[in-house]
N, C-alpha and C positions, 0 to 999 in steps of 0.2 A: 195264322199258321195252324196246320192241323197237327193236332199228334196220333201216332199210330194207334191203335186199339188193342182192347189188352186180346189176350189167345179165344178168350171163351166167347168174345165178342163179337158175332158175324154180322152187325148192320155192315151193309154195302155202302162203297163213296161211289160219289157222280162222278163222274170223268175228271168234270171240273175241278172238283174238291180234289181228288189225285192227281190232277196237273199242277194245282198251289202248290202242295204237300212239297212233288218233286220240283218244282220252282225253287221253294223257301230251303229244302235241304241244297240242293247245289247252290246256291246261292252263298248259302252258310258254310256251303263245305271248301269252297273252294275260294280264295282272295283273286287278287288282282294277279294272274297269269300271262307270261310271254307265251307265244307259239309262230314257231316258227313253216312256213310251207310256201307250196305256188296256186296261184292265183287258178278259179275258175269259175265257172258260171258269171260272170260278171254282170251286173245290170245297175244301171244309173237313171231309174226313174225321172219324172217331172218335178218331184220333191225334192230333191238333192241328195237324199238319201243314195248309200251306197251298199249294195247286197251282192256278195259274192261266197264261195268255198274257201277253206284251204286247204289241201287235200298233201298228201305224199304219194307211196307205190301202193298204199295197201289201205285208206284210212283220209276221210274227208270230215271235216265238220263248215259248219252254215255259218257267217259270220254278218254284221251289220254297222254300218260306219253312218252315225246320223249327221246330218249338217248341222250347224256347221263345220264341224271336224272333217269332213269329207273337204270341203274346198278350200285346206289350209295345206293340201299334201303339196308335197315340193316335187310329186313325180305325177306320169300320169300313168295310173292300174290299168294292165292291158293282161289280158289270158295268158297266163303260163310264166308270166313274171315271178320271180322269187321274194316274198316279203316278209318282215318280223311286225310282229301286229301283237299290241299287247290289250286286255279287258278282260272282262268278269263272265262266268260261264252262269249261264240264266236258260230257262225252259219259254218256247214258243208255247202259250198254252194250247192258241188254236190250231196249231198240227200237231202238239206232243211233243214238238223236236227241240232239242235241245243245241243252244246257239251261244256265240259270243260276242256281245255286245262291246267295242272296241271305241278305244280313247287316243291310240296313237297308232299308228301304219306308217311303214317305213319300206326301202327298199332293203335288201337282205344283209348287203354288202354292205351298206351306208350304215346300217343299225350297228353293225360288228366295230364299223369306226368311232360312231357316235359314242359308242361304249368304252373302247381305248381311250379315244379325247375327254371323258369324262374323267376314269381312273386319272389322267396322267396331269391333266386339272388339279384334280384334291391332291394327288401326291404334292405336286410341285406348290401348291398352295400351301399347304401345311408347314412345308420348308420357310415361307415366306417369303418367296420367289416372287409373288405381285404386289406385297406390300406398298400403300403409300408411302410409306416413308422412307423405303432405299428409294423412289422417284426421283428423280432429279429434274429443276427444273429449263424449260429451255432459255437461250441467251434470248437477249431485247433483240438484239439486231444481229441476223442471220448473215455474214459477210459468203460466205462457203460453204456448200449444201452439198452433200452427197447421197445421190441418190440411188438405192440398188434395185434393181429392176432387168426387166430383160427388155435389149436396147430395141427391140422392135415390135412390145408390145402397145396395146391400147394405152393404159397406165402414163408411160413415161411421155407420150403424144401432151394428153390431159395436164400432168406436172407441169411440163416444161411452157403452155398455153398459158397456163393460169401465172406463171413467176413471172412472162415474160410482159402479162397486162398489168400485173399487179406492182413489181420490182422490177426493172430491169439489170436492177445494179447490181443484182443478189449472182454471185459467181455458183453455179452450179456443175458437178463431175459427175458423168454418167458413169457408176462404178457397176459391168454389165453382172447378171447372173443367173443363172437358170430358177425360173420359178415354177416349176413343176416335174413332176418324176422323179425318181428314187434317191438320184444323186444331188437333187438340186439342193436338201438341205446342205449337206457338208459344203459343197459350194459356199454356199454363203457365208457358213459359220466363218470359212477360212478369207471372205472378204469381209466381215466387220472385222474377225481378227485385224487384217492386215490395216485396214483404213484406222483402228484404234491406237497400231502402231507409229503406223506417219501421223496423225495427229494433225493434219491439214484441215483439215473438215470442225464448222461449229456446231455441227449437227447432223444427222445422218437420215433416211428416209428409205423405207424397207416396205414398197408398194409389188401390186398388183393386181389386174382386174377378178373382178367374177368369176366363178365357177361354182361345180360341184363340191360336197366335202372332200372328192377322192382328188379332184384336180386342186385344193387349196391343200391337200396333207402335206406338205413340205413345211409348210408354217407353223405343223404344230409337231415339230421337233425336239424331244426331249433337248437336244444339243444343241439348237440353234435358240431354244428358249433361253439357255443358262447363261448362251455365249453377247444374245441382247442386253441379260441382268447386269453380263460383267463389263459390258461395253463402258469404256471413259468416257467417250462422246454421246451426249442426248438421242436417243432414239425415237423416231417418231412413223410408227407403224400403219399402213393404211391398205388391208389386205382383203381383196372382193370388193362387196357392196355394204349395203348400211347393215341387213341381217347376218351376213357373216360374221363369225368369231371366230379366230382363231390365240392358240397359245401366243402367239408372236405377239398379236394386240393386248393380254394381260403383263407380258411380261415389258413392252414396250414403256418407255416412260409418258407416251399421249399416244393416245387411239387416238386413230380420224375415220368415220366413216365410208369417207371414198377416199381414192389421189387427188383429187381437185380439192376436196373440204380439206385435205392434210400441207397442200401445197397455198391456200390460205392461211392458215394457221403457221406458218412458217414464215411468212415476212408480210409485213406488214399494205397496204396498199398505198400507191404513190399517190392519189390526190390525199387521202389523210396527210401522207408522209409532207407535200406539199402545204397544204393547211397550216401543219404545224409547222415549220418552218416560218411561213411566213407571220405566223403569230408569235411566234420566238421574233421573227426581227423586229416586228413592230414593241414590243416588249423591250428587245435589245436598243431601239433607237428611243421610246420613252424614257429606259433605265439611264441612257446618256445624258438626254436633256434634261432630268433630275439632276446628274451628277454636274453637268456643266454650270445650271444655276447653283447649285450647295460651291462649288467652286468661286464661284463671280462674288455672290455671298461672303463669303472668309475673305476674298481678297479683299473686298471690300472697307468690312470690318478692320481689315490688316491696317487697311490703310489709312481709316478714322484714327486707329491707335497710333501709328506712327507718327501721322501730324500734331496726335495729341502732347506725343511723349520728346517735341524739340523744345529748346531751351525756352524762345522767347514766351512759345504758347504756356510753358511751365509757368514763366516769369510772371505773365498775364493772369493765369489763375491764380496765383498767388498772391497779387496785386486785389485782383476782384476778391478775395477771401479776406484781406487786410481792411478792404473797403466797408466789407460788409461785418465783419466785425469790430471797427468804428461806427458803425451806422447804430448797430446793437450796444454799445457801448453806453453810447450818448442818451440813447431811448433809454436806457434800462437806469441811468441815473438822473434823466428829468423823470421819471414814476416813484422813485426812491425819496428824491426832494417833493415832490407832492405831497407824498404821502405823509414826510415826514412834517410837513408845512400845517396838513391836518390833523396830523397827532398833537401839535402844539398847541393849534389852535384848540380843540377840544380839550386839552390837558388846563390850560389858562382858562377857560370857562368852568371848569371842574372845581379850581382854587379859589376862582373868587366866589364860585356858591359856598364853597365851604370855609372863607374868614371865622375868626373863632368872634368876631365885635359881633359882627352878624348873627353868629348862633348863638354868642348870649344875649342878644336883645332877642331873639326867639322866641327861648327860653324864660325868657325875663316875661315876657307880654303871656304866655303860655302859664305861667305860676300866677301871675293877677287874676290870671282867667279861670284859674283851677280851686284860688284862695276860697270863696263861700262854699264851695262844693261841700266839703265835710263838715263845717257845722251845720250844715242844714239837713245832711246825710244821717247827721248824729241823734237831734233832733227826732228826726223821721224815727230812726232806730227803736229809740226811746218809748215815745210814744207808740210805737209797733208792740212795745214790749209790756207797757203798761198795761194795755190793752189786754195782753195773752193773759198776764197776772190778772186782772181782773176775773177774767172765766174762770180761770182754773181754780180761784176761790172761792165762786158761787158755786163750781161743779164739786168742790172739795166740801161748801156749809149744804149744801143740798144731802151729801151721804154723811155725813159725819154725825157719828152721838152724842155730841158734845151740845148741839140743836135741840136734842133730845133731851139732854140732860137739861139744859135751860129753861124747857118749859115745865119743870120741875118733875123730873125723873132724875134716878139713879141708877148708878152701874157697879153689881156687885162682883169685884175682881177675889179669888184663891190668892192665896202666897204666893203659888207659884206666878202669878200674873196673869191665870187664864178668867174669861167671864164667865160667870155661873148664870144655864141660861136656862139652866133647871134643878128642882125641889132636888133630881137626884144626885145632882154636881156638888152639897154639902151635905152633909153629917152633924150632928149634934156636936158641940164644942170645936168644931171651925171656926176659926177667925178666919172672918173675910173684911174686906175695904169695900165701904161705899164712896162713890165717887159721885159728889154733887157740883151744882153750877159754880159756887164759890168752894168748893175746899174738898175735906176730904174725910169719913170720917172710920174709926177702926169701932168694927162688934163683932158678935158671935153668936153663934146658933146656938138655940136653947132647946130646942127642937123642931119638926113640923107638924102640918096638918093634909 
């Protein structure tokens, strides 16, 4: 983007650079604009591109519809037709000219509608007038169909083809109505009314073929929308082709895209219907012959028990239980006496090992046999002992002074009893005790040396 130059500034722009400039400002200046006019210049290149005018009495501009947007229109642009064409205002650089690069093209009439069904859309939406959940949904099995249509259109041909391959059973009422032109809404409001009144009908079907928006405006009835919301009976809307919408199909409780796809959805098809059926009887004749055998079964059993519960059978089990608790009788006190045959016997082996003649001759032969043991034991002792005395008196004359004293030494003991084992353990006039091999003898210190 260029910007303008300040006043004192005179470098000159290229063309070029001045065709950016006014580029980037309309561009910037202007958003996404409607304009409305009639068609001119018209040219449809090999490109697809579409380049025409739109001009009024006094005032033309250039306009350009690129493909694919061009072969999406639902009319076809012929000179002098009146159109609402909406896009962004931009500069052709290489002529200078300034143009409108478009996103949608419409015819003039149709835009003016497209714009009421829009508003009257959001109003009625807002209310919550299409809500899932005031929807209701349709029965299983559609016995009475009512269909509103006009009785000599394409539409009701198609319906009535498709119920009649699909169901035949399905009872169907041609309720007639005008579907198109001014009046034909009220019409109809005042035949669902009525059909919601009789109450004959399990469902209702509110078709028509194709057209224009202007040939479908009936369908998008403020009044005829409110009168499907409040309808008792399921509504099931199938108005045009698959791109049509109208209010009637939001407010309906199931869209169908055509009469044929809505006449589908409506009853079911007979070889399914068939199928099941016959899956149900095989099912139904399985579930018998379960129940017949669980039947045979109990009787059966009935009848075990019955035979069991007469007298004599009673008499007989009672008879075999008496039997067999003799049988267990008998057995259980030949094992008693056995055993008890064995305790005996072990008990009488037990008494005679333990006679008391017997255990004092034991005993007796037991004490002969034990008699030298202790003097010889004693003996032993003895001489164990002699022996220990022996050392302990050589270990006792080996340190002892008394040895000492024998070989003619002496041991000078104080009063008090201790040995004097030196000059300086006595004093002058100490009595001390010599201790010799025989005796003992008392002197005193006279002094030393």
């Amino acid at each position: 983007m260029f910007d303008p130059p300040a006043p004192a500034d005179r470098t000159p722009y290229t063309p070029s650079q001045l065709n950016a400039l006014a580029r980037n400002l309309l561009e910037d200046a202007f958003p996404l604009i409607w304009v409305e006019g009639e068609l001119g210049n018209l040219s449809r290149p090999a490109s697809g591109h579409l380049y025409f005018t739109l001009k009024d009495e006094r005032a033309q501009v250039r306009c350009a519809l690129f493909k694919p947007k061009s072969q999406w229109l639902k009319f076809v642009p012929r000179e002098g037709l009146r159109v609402l064409a909406r896009g962004r205002l931009t500069l052709y650089e290489a002529r200078g000219d300034y143009q409108l690069i478009l996103d949608t093209l419409e015819e003039a009439g149709e835009g003016a509608l497209r714009r009421a069904f829009e508003q009257l859309k959001a109003k009625l939406q807002a209310e919550g007038l299409f809500d899932q959940a005031r929807k209701r949904p349709l029965p299983t099995h559609v016995r009475r169909l009512g269909v509103l249509t006009s009785p000599s259109g394409a539409a009701v041909r198609d319906v009535l083809s498709v119920l009649r391959r699909r169901f035949p059973l399905v009872e169907v009422e041609i309720l007639p109505v005008p579907v198109q032109g001014d009046a034909a809404a009220a019409q109809i409001v005042r035949m669902l009314q009525a059909a919601g009144r009789a109450g004959r009908h399990d469902a209702l079907l509110l078709t028509r073929g194709g057209g224009s928006l202007e040939d479908l405006w009936a369908f998008n009835d403020e009044a005829l929308a409110r009168a499907i919301a409040a309808s008792p009976i399921p509504v099931v809307s199938a108005v045009g082709h698959e791109v049509d919408v109208t209010l009637a199909d939001f407010a309906a409780d199931l869209r169908a895209p055509t009469p044929s796809v809505a006449a589908e959805l409506l009853v079911p098809d007979r070889a399914d219907v068939a199928a099941r059926l016959r899956a149900l009887a095989r099912r139904l004749r399985a579930l018998q012959a379960h129940r017949l055998r669980e039947a045979a079964q109990r009787a059966d059993r009935a009848a075990l028990r019955l035979q069991a519960l007469r007298p004599q059978a009673r008499l007989e089990a009672l008879r075999r239980r008496q039997d067999e608790a003799l049988r267990r009788l008998h057995a259980t006190w030949r094992e008693d006496d056995l055993l008890r045959r064995a305790r005996l016997r072990h008990a009488a082996a037990v008494l005679r090992a333990a006679r008391p003649q017997r255990r004092l001759a034991q005993l007796r032969e037991r004490l002969h046999a034990l008699a030298p043991r202790p003097q010889a034991a004693t003996v032993r002792l003895l001489q164990r002992h002699a022996l220990h005395l022996q050392g302990l008196a050589r270990s006792l004359e080996a340190v002892s002074p008394l040895a000492t004293v024998g070989r003619g030494y002496a041991i000078l003991l104080r009063e008090d009893g201790r040995a004097v084992r030196s000059v300086a353990d006595a004093r002058p006039g100490d009595r001390l005790e010599a201790r010799l091999r025989d005796g003992r003898l008392h002197v005193r210190v006279e002094g030393e040396d």
